[in-house]
N, CA, C and O atoms as a GROMACS GRO file, in nm:
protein
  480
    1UNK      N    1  -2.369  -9.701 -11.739
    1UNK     CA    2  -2.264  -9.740 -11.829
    1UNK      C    3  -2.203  -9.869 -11.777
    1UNK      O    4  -2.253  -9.924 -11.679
    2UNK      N    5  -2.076  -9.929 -11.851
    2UNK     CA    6  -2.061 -10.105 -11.848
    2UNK      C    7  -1.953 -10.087 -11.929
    2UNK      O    8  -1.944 -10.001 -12.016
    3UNK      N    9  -1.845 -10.196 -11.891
    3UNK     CA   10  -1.706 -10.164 -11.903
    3UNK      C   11  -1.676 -10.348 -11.871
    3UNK      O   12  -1.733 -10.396 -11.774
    4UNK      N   13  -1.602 -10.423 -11.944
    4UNK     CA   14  -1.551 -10.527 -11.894
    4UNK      C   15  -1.424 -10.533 -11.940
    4UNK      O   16  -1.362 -10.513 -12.045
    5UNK      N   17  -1.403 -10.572 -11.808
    5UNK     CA   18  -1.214 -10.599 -11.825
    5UNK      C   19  -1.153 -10.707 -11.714
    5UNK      O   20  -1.219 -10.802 -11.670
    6UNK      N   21  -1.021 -10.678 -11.676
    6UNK     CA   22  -0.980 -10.792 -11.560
    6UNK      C   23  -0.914 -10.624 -11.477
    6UNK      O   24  -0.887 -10.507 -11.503
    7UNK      N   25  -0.918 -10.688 -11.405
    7UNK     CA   26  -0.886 -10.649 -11.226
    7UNK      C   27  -0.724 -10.623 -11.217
    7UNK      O   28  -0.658 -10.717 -11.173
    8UNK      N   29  -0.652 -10.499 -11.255
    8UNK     CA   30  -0.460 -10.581 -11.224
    8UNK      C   31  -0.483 -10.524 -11.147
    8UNK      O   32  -0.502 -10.623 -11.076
    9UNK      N   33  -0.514 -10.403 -11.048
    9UNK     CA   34  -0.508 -10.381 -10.912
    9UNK      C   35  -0.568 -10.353 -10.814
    9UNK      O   36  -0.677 -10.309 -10.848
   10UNK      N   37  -0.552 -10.354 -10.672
   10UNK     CA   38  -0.642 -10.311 -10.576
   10UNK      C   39  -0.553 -10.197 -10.490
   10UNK      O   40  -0.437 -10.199 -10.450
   11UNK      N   41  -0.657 -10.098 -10.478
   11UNK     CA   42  -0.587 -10.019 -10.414
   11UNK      C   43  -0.596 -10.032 -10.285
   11UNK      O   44  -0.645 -10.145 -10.271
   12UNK      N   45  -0.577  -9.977 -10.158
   12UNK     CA   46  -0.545  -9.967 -10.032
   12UNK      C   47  -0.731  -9.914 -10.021
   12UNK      O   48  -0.802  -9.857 -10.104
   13UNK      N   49  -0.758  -9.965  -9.883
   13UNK     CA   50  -0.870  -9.921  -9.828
   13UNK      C   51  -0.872  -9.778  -9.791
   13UNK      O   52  -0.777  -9.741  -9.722
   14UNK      N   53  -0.964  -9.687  -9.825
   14UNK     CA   54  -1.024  -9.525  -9.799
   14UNK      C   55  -1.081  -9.528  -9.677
   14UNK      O   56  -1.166  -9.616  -9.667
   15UNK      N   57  -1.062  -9.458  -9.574
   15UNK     CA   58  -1.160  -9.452  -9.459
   15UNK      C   59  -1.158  -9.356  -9.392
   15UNK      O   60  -1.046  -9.326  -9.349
   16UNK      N   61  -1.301  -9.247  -9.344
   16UNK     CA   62  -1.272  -9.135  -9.283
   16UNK      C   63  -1.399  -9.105  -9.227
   16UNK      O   64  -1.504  -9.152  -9.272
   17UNK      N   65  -1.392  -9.021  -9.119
   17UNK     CA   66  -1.519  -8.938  -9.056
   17UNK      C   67  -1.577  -8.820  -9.127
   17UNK      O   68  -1.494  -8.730  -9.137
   18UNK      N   69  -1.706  -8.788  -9.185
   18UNK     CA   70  -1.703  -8.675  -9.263
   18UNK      C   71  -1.878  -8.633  -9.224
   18UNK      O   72  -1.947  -8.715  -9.161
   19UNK      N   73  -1.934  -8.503  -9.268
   19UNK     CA   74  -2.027  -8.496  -9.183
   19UNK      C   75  -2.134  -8.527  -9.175
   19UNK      O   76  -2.209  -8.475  -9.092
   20UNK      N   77  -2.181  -8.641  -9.277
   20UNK     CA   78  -2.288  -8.760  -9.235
   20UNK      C   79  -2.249  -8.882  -9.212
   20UNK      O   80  -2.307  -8.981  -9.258
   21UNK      N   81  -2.116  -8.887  -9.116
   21UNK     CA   82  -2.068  -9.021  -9.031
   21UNK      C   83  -1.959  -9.088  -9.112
   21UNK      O   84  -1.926  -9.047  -9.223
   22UNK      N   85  -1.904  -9.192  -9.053
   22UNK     CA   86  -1.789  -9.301  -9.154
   22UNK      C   87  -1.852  -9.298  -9.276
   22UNK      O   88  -1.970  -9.300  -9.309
   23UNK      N   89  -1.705  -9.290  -9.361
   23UNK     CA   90  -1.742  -9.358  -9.479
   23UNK      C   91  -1.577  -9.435  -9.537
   23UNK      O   92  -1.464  -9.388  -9.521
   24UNK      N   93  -1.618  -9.570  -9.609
   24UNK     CA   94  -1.516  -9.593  -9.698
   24UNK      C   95  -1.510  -9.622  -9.832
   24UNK      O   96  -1.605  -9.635  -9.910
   25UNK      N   97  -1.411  -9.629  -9.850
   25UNK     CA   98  -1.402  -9.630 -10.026
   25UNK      C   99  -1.232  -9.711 -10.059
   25UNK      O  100  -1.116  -9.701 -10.018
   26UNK      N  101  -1.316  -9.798 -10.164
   26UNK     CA  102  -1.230  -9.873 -10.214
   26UNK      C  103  -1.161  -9.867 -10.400
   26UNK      O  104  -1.254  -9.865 -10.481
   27UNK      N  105  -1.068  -9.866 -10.442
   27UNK     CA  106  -1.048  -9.817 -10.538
   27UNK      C  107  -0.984  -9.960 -10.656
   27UNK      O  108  -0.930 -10.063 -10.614
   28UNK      N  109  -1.004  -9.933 -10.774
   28UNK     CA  110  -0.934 -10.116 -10.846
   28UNK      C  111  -0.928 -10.030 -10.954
   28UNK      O  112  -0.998  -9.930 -10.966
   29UNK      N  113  -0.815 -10.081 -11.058
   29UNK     CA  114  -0.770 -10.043 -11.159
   29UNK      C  115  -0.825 -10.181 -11.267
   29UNK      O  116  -0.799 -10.301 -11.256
   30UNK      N  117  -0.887 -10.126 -11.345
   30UNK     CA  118  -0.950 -10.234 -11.438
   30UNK      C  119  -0.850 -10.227 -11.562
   30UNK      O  120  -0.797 -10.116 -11.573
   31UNK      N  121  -0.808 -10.337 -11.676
   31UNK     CA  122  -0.724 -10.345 -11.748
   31UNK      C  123  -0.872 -10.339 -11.850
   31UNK      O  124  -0.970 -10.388 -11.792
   32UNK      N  125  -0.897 -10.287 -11.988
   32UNK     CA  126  -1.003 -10.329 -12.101
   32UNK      C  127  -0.973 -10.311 -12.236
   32UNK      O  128  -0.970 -10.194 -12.276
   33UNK      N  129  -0.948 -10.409 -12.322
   33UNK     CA  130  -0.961 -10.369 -12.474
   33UNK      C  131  -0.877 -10.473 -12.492
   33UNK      O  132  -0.805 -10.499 -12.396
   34UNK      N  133  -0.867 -10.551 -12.607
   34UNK     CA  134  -0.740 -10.627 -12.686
   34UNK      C  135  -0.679 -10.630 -12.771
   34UNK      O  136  -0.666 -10.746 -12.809
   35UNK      N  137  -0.622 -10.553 -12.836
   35UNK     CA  138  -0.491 -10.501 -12.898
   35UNK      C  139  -0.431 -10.370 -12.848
   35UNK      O  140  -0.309 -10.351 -12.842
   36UNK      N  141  -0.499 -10.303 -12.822
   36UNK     CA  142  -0.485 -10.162 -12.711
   36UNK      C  143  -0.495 -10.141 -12.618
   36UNK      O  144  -0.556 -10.036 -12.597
   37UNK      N  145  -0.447 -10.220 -12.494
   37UNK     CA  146  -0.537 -10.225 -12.366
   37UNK      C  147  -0.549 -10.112 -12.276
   37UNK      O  148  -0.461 -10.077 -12.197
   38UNK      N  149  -0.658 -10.059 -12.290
   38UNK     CA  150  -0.639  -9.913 -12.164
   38UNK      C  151  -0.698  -9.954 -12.008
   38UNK      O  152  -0.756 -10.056 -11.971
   39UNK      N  153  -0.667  -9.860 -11.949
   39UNK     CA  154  -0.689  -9.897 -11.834
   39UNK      C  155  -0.742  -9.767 -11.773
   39UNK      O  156  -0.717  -9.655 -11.818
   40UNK      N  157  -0.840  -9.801 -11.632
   40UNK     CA  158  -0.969  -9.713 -11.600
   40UNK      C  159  -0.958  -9.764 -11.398
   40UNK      O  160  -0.944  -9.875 -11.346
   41UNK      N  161  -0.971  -9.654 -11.350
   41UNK     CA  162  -0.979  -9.667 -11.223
   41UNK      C  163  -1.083  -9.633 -11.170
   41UNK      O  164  -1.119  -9.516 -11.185
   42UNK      N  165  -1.180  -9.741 -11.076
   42UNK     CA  166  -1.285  -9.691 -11.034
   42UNK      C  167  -1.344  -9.741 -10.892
   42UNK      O  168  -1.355  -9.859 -10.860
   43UNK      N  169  -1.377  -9.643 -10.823
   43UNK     CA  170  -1.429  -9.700 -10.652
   43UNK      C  171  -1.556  -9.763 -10.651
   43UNK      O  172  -1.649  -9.754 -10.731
   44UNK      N  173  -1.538  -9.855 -10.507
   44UNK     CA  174  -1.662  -9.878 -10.458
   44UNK      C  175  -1.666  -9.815 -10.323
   44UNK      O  176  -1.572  -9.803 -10.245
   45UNK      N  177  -1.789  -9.777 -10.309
   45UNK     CA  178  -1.810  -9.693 -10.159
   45UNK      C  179  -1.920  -9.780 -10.067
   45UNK      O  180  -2.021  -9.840 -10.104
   46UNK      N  181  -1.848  -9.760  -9.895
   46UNK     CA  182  -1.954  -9.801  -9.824
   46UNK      C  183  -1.988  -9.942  -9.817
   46UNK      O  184  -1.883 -10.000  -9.793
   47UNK      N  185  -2.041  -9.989  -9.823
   47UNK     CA  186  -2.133 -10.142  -9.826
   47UNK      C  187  -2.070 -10.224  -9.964
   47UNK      O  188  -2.008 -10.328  -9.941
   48UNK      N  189  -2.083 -10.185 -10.082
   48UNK     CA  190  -2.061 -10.216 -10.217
   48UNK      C  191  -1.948 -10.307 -10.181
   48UNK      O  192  -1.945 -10.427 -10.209
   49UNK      N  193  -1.847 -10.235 -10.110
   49UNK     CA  194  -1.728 -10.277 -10.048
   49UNK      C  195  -1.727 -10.394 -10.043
   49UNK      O  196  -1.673 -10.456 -10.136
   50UNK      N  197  -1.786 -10.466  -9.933
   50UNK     CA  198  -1.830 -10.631  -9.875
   50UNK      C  199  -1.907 -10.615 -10.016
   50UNK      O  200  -1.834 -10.600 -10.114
   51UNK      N  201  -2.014 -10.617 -10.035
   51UNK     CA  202  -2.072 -10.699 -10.170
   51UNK      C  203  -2.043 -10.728 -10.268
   51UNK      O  204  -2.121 -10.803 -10.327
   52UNK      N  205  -1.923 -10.688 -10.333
   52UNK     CA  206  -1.880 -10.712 -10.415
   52UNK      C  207  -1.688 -10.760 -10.411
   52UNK      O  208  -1.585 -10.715 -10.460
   53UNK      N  209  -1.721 -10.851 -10.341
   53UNK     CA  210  -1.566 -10.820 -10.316
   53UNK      C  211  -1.460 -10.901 -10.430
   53UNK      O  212  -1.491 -11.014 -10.468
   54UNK      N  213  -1.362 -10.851 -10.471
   54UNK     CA  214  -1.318 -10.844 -10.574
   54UNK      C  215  -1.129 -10.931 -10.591
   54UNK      O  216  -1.071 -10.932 -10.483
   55UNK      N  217  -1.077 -10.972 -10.667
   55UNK     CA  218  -0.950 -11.018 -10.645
   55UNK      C  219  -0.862 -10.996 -10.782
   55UNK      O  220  -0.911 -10.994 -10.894
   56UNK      N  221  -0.721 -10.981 -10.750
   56UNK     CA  222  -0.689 -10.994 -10.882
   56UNK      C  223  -0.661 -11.084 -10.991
   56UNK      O  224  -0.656 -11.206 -10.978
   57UNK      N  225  -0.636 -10.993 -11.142
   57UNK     CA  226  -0.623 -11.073 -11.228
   57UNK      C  227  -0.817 -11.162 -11.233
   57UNK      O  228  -0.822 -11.280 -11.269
   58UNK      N  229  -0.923 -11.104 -11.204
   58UNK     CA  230  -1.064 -11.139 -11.202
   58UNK      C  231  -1.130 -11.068 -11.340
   58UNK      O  232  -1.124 -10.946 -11.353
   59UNK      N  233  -1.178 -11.133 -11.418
   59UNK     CA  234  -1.263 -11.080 -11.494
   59UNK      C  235  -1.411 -11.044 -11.481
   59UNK      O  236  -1.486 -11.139 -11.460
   60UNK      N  237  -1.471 -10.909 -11.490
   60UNK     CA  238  -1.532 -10.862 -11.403
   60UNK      C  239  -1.608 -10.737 -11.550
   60UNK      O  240  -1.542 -10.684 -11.638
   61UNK      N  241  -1.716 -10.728 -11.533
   61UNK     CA  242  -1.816 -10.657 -11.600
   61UNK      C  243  -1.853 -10.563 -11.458
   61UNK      O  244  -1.877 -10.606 -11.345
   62UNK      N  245  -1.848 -10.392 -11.517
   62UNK     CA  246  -1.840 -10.257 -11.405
   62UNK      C  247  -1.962 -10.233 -11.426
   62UNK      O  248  -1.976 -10.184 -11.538
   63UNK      N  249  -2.044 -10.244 -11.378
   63UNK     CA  250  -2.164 -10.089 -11.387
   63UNK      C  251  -2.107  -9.956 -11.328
   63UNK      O  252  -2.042  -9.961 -11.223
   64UNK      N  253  -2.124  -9.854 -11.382
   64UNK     CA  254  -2.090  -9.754 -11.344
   64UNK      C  255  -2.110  -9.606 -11.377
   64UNK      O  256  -2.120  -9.576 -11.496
   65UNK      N  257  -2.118  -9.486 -11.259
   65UNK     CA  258  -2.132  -9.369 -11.311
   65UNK      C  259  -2.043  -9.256 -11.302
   65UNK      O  260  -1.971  -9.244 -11.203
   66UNK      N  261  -2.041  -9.179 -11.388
   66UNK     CA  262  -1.953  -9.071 -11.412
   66UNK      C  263  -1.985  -8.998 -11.367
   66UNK      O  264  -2.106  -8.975 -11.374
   67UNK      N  265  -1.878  -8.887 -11.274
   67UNK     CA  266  -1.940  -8.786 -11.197
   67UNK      C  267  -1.819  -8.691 -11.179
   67UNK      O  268  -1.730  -8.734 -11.105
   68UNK      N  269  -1.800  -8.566 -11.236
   68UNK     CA  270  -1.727  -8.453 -11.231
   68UNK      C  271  -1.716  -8.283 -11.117
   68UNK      O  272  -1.790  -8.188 -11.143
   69UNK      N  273  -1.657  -8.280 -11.049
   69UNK     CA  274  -1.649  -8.172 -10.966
   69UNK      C  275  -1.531  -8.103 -11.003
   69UNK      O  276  -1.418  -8.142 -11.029
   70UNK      N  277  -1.605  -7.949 -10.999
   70UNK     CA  278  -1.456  -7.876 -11.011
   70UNK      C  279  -1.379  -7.768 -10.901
   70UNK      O  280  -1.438  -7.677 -10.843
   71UNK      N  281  -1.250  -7.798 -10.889
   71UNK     CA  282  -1.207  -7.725 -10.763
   71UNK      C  283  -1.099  -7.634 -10.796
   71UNK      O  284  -0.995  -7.682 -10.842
   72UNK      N  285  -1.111  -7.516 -10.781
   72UNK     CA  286  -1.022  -7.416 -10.809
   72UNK      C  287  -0.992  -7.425 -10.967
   72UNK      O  288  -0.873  -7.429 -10.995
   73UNK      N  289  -1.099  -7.429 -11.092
   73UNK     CA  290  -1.062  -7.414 -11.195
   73UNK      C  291  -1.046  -7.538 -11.231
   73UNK      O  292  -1.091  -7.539 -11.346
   74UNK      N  293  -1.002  -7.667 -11.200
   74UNK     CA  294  -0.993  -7.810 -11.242
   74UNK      C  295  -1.119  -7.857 -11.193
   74UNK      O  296  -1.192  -7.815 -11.103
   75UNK      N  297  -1.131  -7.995 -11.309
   75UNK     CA  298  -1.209  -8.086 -11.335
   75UNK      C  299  -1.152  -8.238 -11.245
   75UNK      O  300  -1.046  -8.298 -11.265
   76UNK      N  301  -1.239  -8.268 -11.163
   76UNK     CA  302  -1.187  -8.439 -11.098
   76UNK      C  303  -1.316  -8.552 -11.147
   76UNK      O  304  -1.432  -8.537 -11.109
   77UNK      N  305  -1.274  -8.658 -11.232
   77UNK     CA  306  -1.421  -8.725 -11.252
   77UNK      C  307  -1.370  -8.842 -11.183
   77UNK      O  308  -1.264  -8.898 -11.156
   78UNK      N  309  -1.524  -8.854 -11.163
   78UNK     CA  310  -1.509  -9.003 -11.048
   78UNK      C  311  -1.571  -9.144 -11.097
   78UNK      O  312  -1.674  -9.138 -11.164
   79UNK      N  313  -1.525  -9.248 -11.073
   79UNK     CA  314  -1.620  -9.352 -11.218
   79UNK      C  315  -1.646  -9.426 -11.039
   79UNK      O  316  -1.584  -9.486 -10.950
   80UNK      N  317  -1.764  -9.377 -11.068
   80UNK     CA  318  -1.851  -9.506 -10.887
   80UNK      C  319  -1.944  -9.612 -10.962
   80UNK      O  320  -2.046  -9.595 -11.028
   81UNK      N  321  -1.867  -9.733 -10.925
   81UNK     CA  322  -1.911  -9.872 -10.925
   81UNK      C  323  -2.078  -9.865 -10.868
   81UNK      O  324  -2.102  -9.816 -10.758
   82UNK      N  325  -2.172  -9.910 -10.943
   82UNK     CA  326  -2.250  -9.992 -10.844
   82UNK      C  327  -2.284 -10.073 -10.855
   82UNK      O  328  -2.345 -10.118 -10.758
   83UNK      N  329  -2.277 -10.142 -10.954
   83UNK     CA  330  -2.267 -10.296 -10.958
   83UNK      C  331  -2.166 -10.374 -11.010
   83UNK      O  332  -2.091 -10.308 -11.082
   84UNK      N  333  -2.128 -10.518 -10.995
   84UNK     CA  334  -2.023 -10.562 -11.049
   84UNK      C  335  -2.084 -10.722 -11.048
   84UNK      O  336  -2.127 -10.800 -10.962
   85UNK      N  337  -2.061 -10.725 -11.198
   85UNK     CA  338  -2.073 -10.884 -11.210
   85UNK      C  339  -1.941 -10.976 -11.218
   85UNK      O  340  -1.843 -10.904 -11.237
   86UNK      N  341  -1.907 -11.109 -11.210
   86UNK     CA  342  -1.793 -11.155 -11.256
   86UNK      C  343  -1.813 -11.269 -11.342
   86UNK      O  344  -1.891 -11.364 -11.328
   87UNK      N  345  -1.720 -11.242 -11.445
   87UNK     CA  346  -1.712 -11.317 -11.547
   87UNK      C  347  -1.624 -11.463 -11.549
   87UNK      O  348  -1.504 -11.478 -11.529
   88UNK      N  349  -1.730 -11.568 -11.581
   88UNK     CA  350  -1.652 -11.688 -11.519
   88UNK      C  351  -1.645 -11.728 -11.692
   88UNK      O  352  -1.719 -11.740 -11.790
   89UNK      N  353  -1.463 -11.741 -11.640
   89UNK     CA  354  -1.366 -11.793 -11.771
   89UNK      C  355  -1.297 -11.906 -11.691
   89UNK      O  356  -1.229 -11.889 -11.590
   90UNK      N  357  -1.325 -12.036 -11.757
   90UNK     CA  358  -1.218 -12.110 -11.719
   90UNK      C  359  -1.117 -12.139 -11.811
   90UNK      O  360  -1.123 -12.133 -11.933
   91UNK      N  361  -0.996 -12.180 -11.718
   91UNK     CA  362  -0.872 -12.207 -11.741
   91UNK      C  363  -0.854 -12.283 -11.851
   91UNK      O  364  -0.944 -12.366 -11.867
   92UNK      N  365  -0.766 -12.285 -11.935
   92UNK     CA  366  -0.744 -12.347 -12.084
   92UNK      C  367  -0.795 -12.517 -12.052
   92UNK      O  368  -0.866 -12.584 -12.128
   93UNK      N  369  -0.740 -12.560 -11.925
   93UNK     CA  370  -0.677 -12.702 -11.913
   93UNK      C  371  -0.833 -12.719 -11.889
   93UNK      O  372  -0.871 -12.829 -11.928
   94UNK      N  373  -0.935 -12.641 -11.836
   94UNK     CA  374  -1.049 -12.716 -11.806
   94UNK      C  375  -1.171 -12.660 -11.886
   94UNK      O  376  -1.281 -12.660 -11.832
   95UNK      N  377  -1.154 -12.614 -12.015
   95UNK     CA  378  -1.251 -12.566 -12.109
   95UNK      C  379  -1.320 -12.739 -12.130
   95UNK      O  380  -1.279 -12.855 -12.138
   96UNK      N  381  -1.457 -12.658 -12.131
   96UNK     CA  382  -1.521 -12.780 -12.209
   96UNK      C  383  -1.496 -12.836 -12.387
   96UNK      O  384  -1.472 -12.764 -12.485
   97UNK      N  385  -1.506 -12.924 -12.383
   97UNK     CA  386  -1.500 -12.978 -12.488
   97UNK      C  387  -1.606 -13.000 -12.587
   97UNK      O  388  -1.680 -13.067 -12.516
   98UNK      N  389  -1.674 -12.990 -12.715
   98UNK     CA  390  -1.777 -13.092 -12.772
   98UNK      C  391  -1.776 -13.239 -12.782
   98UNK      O  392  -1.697 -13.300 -12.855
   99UNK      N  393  -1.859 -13.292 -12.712
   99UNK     CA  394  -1.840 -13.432 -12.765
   99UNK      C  395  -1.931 -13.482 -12.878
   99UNK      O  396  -2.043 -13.522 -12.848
  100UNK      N  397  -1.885 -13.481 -13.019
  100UNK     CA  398  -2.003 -13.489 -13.109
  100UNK      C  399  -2.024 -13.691 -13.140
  100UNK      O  400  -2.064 -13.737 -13.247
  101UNK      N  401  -1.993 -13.758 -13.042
  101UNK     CA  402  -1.999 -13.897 -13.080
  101UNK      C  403  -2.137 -13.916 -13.083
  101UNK      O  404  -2.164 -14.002 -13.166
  102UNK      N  405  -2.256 -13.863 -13.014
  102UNK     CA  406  -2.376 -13.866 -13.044
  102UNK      C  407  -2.448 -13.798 -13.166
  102UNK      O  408  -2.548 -13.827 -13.232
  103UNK      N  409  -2.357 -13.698 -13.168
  103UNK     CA  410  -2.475 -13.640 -13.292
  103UNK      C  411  -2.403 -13.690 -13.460
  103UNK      O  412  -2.413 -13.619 -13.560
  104UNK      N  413  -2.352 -13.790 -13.458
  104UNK     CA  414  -2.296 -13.802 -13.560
  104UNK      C  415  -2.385 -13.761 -13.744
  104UNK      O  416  -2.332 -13.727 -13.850
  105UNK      N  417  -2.530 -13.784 -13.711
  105UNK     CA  418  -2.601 -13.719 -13.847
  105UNK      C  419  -2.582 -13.579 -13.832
  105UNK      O  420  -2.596 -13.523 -13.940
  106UNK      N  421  -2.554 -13.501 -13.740
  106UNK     CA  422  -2.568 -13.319 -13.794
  106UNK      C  423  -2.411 -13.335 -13.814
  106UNK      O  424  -2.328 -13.412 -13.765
  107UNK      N  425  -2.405 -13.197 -13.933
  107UNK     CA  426  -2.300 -13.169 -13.918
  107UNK      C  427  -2.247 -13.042 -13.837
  107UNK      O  428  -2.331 -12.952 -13.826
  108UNK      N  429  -2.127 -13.018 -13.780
  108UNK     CA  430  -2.074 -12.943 -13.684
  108UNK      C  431  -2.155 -12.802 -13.723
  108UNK      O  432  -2.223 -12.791 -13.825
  109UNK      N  433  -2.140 -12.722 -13.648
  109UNK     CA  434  -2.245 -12.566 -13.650
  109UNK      C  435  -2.126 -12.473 -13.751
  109UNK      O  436  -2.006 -12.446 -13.745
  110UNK      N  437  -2.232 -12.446 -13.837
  110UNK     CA  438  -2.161 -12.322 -13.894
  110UNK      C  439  -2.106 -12.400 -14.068
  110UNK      O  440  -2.051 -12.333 -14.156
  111UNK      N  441  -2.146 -12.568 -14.082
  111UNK     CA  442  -2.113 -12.642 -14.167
  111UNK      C  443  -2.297 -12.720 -14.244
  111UNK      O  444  -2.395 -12.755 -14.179
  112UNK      N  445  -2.274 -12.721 -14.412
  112UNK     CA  446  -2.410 -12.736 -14.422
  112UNK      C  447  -2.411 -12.925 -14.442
  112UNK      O  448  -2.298 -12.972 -14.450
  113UNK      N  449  -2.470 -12.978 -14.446
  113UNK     CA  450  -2.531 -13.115 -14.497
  113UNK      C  451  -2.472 -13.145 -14.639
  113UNK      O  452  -2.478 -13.054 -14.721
  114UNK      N  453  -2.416 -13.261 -14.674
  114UNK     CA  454  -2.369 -13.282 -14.787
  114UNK      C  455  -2.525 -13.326 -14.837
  114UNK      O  456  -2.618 -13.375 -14.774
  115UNK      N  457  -2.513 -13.288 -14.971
  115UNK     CA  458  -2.659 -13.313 -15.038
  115UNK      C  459  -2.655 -13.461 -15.088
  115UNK      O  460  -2.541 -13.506 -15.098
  116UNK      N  461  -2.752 -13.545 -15.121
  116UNK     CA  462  -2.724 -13.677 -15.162
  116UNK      C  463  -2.809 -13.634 -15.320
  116UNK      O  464  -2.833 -13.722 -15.403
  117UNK      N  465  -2.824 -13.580 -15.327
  117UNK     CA  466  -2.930 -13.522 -15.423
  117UNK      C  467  -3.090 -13.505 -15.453
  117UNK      O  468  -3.155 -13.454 -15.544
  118UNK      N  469  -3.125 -13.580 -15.320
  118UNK     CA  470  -3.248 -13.574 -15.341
  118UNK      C  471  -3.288 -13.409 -15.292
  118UNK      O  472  -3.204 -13.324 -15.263
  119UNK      N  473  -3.403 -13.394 -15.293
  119UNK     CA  474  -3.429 -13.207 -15.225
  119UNK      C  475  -3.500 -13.187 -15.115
  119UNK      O  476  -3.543 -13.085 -15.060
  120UNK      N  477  -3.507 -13.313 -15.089
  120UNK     CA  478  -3.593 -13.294 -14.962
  120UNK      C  479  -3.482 -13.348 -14.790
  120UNK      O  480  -3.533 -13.339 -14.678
   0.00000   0.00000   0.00000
């Protein structure tokens, strides 16, 4: 599964001895949707950690899987990262521009050719 959103938080680093050795886990609250924005919390474990390392306010595409355990009658689901791409948006002030001074015979995309009348 795949989820894109921005990054509003990072949680505190996870770290513990358990009985196949260290492990840690890192946790980020992803913001996603635009007029409704919900929001989704999900770890990275172990290594993922360094590989993907993450900042806020980052726009960021999740790979991720869903995984449910139940303890004493409740349900806990866990959304584990394993991949993470980041989405490069630039800043208003440095969006590219078109420069159409070269193509002055086409017209702009999405606009047709004034006809002169011939049909060809």
């Amino acid at each position: 599964m795949e989820i894109k959103g921005k990054i509003i938080k990072i949680l505190p680093l996870q770290s513990g001895e358990g009985r196949n050795g260290q492990w840690r886990k890192q946790e980020f609250v992803l913001e996603f949707g635009d007029q409704y924005p919900k929001i989704v919390c999900f770890s990275l474990r172990g290594n993922r950690i360094d590989q993907f390392p993450l900042e806020l306010n980052e726009q960021v595409v999740v790979y991720f899987d869903l995984e449910s355990r139940e303890y004493n009658g409740r349900y806990y689901t866990d959304v584990k990262a394993w991949k993470i791409e980041k989405v490069n948006v630039l800043p208003d002030n440095e969006k590219s521009t078109t420069d159409n001074s070269s193509d002055d015979n086409y017209p702009p995309v999405g606009e047709m050719p004034k006809s002169d009348g011939m049909p060809f």
